[in-house]
C-alpha positions in Angstrom: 107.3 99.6 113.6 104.0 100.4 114.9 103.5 104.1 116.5 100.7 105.6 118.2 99.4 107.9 120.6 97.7 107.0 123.6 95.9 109.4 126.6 92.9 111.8 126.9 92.6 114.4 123.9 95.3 117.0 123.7 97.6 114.7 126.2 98.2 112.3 124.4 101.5 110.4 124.9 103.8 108.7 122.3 103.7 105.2 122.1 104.9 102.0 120.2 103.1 98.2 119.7 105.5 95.2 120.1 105.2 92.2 118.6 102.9 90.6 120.4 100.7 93.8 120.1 101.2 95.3 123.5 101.7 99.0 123.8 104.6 100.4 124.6 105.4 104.0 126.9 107.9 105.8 124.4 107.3 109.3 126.1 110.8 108.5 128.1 112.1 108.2 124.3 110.5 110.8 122.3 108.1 113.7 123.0 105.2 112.8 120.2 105.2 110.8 117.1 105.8 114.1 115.4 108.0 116.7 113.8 111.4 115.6 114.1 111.0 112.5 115.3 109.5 110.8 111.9 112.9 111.8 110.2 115.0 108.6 109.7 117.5 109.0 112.0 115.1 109.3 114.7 113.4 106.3 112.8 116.4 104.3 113.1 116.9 105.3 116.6 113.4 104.0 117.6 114.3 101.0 115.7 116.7 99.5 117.6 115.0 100.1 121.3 114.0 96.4 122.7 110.4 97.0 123.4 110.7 95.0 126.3 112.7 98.1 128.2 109.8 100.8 127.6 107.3 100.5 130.4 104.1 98.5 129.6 100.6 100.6 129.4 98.0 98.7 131.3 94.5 99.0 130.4 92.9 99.8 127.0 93.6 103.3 126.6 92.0 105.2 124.5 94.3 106.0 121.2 94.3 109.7 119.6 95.4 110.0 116.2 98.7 108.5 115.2 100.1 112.0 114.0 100.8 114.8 116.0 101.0 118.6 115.6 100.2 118.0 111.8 101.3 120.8 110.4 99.2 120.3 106.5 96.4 117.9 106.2 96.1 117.9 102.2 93.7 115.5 100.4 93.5 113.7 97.0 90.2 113.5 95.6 89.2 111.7 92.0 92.2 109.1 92.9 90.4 105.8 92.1 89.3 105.7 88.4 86.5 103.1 90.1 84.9 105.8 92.7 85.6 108.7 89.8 82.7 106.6 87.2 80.8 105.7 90.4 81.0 110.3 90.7 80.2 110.5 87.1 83.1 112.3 86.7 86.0 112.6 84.4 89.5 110.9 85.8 91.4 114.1 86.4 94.8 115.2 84.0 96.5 116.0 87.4 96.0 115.2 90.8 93.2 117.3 92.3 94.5 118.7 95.5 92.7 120.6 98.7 92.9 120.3 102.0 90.7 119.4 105.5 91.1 121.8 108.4 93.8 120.3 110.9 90.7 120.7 113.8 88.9 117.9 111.9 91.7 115.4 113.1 90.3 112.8 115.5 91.6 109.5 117.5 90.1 106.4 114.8 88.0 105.1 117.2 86.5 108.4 118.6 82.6 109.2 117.9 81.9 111.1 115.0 79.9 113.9 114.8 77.3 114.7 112.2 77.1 118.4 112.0 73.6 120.1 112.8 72.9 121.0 108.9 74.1 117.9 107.8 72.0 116.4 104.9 74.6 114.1 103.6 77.3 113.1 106.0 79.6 110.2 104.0 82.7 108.2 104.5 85.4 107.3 102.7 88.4 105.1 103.3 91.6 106.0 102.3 96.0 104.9 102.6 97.1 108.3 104.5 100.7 108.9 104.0 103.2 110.3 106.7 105.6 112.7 105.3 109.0 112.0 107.6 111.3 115.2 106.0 111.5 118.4 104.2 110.3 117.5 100.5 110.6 119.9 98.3 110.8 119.5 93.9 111.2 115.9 94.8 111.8 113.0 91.8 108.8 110.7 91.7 111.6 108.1 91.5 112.9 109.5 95.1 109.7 110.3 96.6 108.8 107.2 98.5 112.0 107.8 100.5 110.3 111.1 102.3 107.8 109.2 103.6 107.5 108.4 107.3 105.2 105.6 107.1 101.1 105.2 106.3 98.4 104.8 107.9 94.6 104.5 107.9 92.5 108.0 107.6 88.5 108.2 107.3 88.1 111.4 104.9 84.2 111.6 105.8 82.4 114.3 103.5 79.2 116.6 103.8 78.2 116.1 100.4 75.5 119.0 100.7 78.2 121.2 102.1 81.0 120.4 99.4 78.9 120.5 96.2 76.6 123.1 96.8 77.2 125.6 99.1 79.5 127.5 97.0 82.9 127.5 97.4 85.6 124.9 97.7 85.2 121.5 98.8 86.9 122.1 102.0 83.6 123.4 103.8 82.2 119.9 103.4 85.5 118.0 104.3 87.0 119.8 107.4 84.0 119.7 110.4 84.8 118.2 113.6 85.3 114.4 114.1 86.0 114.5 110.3 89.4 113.0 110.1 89.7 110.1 111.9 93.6 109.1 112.0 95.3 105.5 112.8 94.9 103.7 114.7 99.2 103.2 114.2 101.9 104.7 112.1 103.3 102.0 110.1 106.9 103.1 109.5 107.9 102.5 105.5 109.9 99.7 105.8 106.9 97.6 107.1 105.1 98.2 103.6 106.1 96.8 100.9 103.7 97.9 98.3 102.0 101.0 99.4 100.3 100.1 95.5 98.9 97.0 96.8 97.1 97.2 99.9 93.4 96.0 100.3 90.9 98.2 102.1 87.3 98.2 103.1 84.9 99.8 105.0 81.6 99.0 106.6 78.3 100.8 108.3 76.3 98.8 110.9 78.2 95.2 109.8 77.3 95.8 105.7 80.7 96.1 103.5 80.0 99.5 101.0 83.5 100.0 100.3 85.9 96.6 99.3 88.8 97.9 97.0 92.1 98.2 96.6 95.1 100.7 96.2 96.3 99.2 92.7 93.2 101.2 91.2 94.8 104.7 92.2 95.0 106.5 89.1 97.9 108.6 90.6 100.3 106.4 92.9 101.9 107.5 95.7 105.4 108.4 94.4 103.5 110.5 91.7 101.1 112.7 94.3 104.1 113.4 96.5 106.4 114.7 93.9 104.0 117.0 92.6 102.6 118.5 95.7 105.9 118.9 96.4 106.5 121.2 92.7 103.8 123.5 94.7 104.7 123.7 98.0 107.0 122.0 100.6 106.0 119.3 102.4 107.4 119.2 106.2 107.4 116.2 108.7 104.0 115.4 109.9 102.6 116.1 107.2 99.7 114.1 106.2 98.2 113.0 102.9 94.9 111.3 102.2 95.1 109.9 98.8 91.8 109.2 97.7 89.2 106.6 98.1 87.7 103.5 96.5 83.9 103.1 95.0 81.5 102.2 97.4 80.9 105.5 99.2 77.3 106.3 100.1 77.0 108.9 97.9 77.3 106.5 95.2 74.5 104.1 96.2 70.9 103.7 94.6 69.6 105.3 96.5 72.0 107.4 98.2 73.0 106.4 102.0 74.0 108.4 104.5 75.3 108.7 108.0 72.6 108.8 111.0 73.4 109.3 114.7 73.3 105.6 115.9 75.1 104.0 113.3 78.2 102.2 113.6 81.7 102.2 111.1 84.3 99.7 110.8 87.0 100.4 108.5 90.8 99.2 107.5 93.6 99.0 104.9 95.8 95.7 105.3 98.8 95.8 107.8 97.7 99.2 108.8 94.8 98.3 111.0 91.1 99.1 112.7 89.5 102.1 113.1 85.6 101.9 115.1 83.6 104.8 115.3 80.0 105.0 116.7 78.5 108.0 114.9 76.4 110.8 117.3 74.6 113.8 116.6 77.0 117.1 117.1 
């Protein structure tokens, strides 16, 4: 299945695409595409409705974030041993974990804002994972079967404010407009590999980033169980697991974002995210 979230910011209402990608009114169904209803039974439930009994939405809405009321927003950074060389830095012994303010969270086609400061706005494509139930000290071998479902997350980065303005990297990760989310939820069952998906991402029509998620240096199954040796993961949870080379910190010379300039980005079977970038 395909969910999403449809309506004006902070109204958004739950939604599903059928198969011949019209979206679906599931707010008759469930109250959000969160919490409780990622679990499986809910899942299953969801499942087995004919999408040709929920009411059709006319129009071309605009979508919000796939995710609601996400509780933890925790990121993976140093993931790709290709964007870790293109860093100059070291591949990491463990997974290097921190976290973007739940207020950067954004619809994936909503404008994003460069802050006033900003020196070195960047982008970064990543495979978000939807935790679907209370994980806790899970195996790696039983991991992938707490996840909800994936979807597409834009982890965009003030290099100036994550690298030098003291502090953690979070001040550079977490402003407003910097978490683009979706466009869908793509339940588990839809992804066969979540090791094998192609993803890209361009700025005004030139491809920077064109990788893949086989070069993760810490797979899925791996990042869940050991966040989950540290803390508990609830449903709604979301995890941004790193990002391929091609970011603009990486070019020669470095590129960044401007007001006026345009993103594309996408991981396969997850879909499209558009966002015109303004000045905040």
């Amino acid at each position: 299945m395909k969910l999403l979230r449809f309506g004006a910011p902070g109204a958004e209402k739950p939604g599903l695409l059928d198969q011949d990608g019209a979206l679906r009114d599931l707010s008759g169904v469930i109250n959000d595409v969160a919490g409780e209803a990622l679990n499986d039974e809910s899942l299953a439930k969801l499942r087995d409705l004919d999408p040709a009994t929920l009411p059709l939405v006319d129009g071309g809405p605009r979508l919000g974030p796939c995710v609601g009321q996400v509780g933890k927003f925790i990121c993976i950074g140093l993931n790709y041993a290709d964007h870790a060389a293109e860093s100059g830095m070291a591949l990491p012994e463990e997974p290097v974990i921190f976290f973007k303010a739940t207020s950067a969270i954004c619809g994936p086609n909503d404008d994003v804002e460069i802050p006033r400061t900003s020196v070195k706005s960047d982008w970064e494509v990543e495979l978000g994972v939807v935790i679907g139930k209370h994980t806790k000290y899970v195996s790696k071998e039983d991991a992938l079967d707490h996840v909800a479902g994936y979807c597409v997350v834009n982890d965009l980065s003030e290099r100036d404010f994550q690298l030098h303005r003291s502090g953690q990297w979070v001040k550079g990760k977490s402003c407003d407009t910097f978490g683009p989310i979706g466009p869908w939820l793509v339940t588990r069952d839809e992804v066969a590999d979540p090791q094998d998906l192609a993803m890209y991402l361009e700025v005004n029509g030139h491809r920077y980033q064109d990788g893949s998620t086989q070069t993760m240096h810490f797979d899925v199954a791996t990042v869940i169980s050991h966040l989950s040796q540290f803390m508990s993961l609830q449903p709604g949870d979301v995890i941004s697991t790193g990002t391929p080379p091609g970011v603009g910190m990486g070019q020669t010379p470095e590129t960044y974002l401007k007001p006026g300039d345009k993103m594309e980005l996408g991981i396969a079977g997850l879909g499209v995210q558009k966002q015109n970038v303004v000045a905040g």
